[in-house]
Chimera marker file (.cmm) of the C-alpha trace (Angstrom):
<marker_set name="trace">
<marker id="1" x="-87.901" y="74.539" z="25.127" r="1" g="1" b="0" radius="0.5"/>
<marker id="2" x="-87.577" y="78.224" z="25.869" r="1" g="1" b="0" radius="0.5"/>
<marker id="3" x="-87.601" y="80.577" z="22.692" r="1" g="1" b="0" radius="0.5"/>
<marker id="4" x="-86.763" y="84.228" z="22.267" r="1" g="1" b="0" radius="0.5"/>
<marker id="5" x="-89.122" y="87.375" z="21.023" r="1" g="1" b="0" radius="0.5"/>
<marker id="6" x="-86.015" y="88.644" z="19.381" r="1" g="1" b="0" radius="0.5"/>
<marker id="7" x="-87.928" y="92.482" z="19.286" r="1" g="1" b="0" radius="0.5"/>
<marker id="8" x="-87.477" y="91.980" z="23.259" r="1" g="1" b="0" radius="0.5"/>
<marker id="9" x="-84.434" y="90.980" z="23.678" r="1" g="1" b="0" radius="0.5"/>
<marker id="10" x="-82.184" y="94.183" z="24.757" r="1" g="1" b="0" radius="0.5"/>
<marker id="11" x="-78.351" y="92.134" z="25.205" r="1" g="1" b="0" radius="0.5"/>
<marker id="12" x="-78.086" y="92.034" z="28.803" r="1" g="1" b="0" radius="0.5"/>
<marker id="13" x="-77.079" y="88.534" z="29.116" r="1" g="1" b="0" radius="0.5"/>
<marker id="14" x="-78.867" y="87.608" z="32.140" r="1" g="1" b="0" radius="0.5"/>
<marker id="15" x="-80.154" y="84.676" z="30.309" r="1" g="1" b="0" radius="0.5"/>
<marker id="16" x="-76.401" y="83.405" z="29.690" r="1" g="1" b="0" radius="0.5"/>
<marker id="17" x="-75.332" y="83.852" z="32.924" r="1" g="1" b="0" radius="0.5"/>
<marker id="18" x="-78.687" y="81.813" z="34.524" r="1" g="1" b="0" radius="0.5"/>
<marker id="19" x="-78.255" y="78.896" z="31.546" r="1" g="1" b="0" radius="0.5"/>
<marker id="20" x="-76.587" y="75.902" z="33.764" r="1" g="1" b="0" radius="0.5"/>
<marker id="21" x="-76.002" y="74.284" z="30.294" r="1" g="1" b="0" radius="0.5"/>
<marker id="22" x="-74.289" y="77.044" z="28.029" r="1" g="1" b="0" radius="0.5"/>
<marker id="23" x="-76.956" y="76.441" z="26.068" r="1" g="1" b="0" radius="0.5"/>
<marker id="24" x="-77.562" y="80.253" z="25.444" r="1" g="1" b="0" radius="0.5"/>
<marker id="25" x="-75.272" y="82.704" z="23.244" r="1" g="1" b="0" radius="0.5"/>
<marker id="26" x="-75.701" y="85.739" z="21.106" r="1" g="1" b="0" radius="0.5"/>
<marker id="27" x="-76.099" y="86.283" z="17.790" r="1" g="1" b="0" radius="0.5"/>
<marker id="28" x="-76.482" y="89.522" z="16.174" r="1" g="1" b="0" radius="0.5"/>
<marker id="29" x="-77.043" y="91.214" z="19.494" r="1" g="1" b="0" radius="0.5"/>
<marker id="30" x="-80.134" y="88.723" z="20.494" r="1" g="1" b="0" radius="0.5"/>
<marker id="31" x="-80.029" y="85.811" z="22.765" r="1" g="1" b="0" radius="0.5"/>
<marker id="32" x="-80.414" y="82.161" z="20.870" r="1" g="1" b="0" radius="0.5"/>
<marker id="33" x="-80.793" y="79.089" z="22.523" r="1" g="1" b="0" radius="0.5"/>
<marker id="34" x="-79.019" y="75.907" z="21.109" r="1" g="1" b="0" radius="0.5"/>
<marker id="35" x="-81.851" y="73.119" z="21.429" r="1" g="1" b="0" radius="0.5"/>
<marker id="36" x="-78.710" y="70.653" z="21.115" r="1" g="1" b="0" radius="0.5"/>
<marker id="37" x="-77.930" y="72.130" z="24.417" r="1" g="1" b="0" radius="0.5"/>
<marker id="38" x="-80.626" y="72.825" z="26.898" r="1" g="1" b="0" radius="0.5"/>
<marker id="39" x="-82.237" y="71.097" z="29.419" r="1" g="1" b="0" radius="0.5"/>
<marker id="40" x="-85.147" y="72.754" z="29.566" r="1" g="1" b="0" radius="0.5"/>
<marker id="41" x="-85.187" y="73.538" z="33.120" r="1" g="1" b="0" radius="0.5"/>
<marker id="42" x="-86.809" y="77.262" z="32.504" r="1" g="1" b="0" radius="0.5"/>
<marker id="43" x="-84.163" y="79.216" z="34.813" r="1" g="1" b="0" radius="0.5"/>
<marker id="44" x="-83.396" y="81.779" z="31.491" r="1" g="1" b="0" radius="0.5"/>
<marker id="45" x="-86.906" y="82.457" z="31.648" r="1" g="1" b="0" radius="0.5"/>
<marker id="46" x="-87.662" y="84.334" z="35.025" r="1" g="1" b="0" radius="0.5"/>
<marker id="47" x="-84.174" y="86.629" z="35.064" r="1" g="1" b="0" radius="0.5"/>
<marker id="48" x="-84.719" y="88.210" z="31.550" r="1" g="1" b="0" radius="0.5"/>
<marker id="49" x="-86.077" y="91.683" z="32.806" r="1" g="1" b="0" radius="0.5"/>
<marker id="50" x="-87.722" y="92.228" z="29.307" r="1" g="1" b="0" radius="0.5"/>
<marker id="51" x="-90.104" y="88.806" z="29.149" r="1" g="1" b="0" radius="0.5"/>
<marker id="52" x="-88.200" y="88.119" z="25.984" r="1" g="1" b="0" radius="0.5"/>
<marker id="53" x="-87.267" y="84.443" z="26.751" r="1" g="1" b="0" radius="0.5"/>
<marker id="54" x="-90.801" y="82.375" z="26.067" r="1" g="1" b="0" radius="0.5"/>
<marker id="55" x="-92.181" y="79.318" z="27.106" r="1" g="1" b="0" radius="0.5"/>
<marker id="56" x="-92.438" y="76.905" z="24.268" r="1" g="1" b="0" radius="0.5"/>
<marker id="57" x="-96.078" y="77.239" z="24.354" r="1" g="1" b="0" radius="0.5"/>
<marker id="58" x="-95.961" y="80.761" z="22.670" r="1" g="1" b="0" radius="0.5"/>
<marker id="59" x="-93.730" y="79.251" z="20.380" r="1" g="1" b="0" radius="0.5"/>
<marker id="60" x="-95.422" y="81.393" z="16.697" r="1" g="1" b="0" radius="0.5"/>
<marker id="61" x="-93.703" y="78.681" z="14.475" r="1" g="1" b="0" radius="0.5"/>
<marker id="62" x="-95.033" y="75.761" z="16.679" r="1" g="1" b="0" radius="0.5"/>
<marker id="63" x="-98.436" y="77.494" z="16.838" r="1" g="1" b="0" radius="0.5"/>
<marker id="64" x="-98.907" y="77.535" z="13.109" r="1" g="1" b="0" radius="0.5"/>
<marker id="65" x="-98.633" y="81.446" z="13.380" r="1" g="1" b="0" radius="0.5"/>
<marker id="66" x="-95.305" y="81.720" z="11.212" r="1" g="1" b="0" radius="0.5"/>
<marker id="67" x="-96.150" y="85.319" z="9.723" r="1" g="1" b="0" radius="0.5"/>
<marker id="68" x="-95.418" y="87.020" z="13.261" r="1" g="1" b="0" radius="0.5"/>
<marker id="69" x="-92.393" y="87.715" z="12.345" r="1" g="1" b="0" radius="0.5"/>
<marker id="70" x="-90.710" y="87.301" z="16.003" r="1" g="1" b="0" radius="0.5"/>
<marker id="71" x="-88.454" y="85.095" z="17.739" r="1" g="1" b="0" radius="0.5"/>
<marker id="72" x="-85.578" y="82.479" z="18.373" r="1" g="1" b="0" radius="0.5"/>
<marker id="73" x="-86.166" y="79.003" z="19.560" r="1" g="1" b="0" radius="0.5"/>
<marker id="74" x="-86.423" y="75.434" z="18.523" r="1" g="1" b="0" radius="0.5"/>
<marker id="75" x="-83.040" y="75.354" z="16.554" r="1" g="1" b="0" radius="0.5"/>
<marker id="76" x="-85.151" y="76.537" z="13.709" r="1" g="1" b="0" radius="0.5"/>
<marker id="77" x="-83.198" y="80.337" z="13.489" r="1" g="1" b="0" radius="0.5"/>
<marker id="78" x="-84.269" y="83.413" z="13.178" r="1" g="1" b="0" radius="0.5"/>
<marker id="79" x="-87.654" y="84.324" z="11.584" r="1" g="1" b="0" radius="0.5"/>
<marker id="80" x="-87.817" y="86.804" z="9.141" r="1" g="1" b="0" radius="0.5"/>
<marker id="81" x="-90.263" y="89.731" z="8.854" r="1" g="1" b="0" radius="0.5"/>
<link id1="1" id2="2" r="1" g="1" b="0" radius="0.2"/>
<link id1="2" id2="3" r="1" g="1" b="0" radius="0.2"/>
<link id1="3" id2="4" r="1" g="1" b="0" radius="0.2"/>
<link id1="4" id2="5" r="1" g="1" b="0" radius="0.2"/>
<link id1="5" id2="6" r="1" g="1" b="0" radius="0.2"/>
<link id1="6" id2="7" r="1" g="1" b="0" radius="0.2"/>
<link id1="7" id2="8" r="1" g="1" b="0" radius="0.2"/>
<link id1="8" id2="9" r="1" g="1" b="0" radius="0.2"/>
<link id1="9" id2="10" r="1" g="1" b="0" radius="0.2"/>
<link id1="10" id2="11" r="1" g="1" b="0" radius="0.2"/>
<link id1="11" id2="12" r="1" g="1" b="0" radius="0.2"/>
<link id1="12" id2="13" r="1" g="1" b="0" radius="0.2"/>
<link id1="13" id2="14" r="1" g="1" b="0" radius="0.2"/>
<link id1="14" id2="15" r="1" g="1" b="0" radius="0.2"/>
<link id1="15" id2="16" r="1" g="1" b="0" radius="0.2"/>
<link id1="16" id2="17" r="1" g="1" b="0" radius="0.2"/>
<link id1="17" id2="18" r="1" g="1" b="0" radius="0.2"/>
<link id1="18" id2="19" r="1" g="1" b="0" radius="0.2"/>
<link id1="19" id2="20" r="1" g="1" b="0" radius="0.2"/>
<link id1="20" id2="21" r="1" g="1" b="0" radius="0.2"/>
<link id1="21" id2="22" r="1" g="1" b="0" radius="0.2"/>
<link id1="22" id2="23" r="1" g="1" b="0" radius="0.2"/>
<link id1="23" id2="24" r="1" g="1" b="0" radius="0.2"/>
<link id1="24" id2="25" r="1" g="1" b="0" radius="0.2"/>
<link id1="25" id2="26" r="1" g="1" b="0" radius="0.2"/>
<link id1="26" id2="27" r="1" g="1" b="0" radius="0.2"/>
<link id1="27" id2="28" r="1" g="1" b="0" radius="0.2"/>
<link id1="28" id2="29" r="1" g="1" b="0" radius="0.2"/>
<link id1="29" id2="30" r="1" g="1" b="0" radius="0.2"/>
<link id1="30" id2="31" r="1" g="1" b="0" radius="0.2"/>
<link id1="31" id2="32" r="1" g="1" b="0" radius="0.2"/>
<link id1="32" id2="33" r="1" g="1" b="0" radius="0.2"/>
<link id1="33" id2="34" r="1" g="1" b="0" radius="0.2"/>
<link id1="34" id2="35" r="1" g="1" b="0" radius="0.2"/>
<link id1="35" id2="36" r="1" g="1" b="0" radius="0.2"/>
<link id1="36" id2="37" r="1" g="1" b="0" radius="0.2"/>
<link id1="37" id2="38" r="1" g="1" b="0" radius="0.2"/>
<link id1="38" id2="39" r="1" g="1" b="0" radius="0.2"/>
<link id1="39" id2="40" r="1" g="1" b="0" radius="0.2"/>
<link id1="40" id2="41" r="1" g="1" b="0" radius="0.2"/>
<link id1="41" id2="42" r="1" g="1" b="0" radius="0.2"/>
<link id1="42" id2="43" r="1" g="1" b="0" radius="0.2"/>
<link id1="43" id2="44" r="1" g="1" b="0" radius="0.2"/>
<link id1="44" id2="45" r="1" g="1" b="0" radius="0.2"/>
<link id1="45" id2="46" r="1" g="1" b="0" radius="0.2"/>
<link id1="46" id2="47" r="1" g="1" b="0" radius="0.2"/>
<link id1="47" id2="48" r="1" g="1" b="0" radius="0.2"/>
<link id1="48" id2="49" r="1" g="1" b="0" radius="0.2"/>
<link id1="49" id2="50" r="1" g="1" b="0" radius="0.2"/>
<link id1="50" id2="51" r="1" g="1" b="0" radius="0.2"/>
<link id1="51" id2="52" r="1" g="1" b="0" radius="0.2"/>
<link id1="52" id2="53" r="1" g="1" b="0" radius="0.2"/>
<link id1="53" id2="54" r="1" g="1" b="0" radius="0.2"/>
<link id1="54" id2="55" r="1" g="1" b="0" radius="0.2"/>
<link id1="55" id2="56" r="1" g="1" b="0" radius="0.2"/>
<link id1="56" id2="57" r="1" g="1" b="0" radius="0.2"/>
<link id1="57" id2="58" r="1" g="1" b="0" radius="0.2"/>
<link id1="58" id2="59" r="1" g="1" b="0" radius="0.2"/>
<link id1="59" id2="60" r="1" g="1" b="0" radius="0.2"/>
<link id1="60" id2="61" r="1" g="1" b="0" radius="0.2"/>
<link id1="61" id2="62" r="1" g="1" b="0" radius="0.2"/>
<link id1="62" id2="63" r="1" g="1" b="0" radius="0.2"/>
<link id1="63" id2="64" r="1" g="1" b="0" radius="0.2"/>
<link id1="64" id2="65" r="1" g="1" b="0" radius="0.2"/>
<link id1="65" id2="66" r="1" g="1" b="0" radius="0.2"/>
<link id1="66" id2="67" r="1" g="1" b="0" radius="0.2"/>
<link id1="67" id2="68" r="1" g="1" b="0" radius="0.2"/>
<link id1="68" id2="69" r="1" g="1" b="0" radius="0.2"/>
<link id1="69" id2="70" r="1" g="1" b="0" radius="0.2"/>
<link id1="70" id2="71" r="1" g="1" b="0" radius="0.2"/>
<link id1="71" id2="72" r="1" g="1" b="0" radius="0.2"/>
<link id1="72" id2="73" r="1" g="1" b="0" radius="0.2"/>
<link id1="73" id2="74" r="1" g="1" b="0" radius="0.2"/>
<link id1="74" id2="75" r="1" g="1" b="0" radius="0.2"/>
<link id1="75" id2="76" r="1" g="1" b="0" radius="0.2"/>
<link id1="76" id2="77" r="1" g="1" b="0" radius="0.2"/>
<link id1="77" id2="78" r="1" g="1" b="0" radius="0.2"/>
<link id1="78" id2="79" r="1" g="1" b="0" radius="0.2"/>
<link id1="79" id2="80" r="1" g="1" b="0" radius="0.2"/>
<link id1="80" id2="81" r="1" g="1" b="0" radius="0.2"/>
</marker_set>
C-alpha cells in the first residue's frame, strides 16, 4: 500500500484527486491514506510532484527502521520524531 514521507508532502492534493477510491484525505496539512480504503492500484504515486507518496517497500515502520521519524501509511498514523 502506498505511504506518505509526511516532510514531503507540500498539500497540493494531486494525490486526492488521482485516488479512484477516496481513499486519500488530509490531515494536519499532509496527505493520509485510509488502508480500509485503497486498492492499491499506485495511481497517487506518479502525480505527487514532490515523491512524497511511497511504495510500500520504503515503508520505515515495515522495514524495522521505526526511528526515521517520517511518514503516513499502513493505517498505523503518524510517526513521531
Amino acid at each position: 500500500m502506498p505511504w506518505v514521507r509526511d516532510d514531503l508532502c507540500v498539500n497540493c492534493g494531486k494525490c486526492i484527486d488521482s485516488c479512484s477510491s477516496g481513499a486519500i484525505s488530509m490531515k494536519g496539512g499532509k496527505a493520509l491514506v485510509s488502508q480500509e480504503k485503497c486498492i492499491k492500484c499506485g495511481a497517487c504515486m506518479p502525480v505527487c510532484p514532490e515523491g512524497a507518496i511511497r511504495p510500500n517497500s520504503e515503508n520505515p515502520v515495515l522495514a524495522g527502521r521505526s526511528g526515521a521519524g517520517y511518514g503516513f501509511g499502513q493505517g498505523m498514523g503518524r510517526l513521531r520524531k
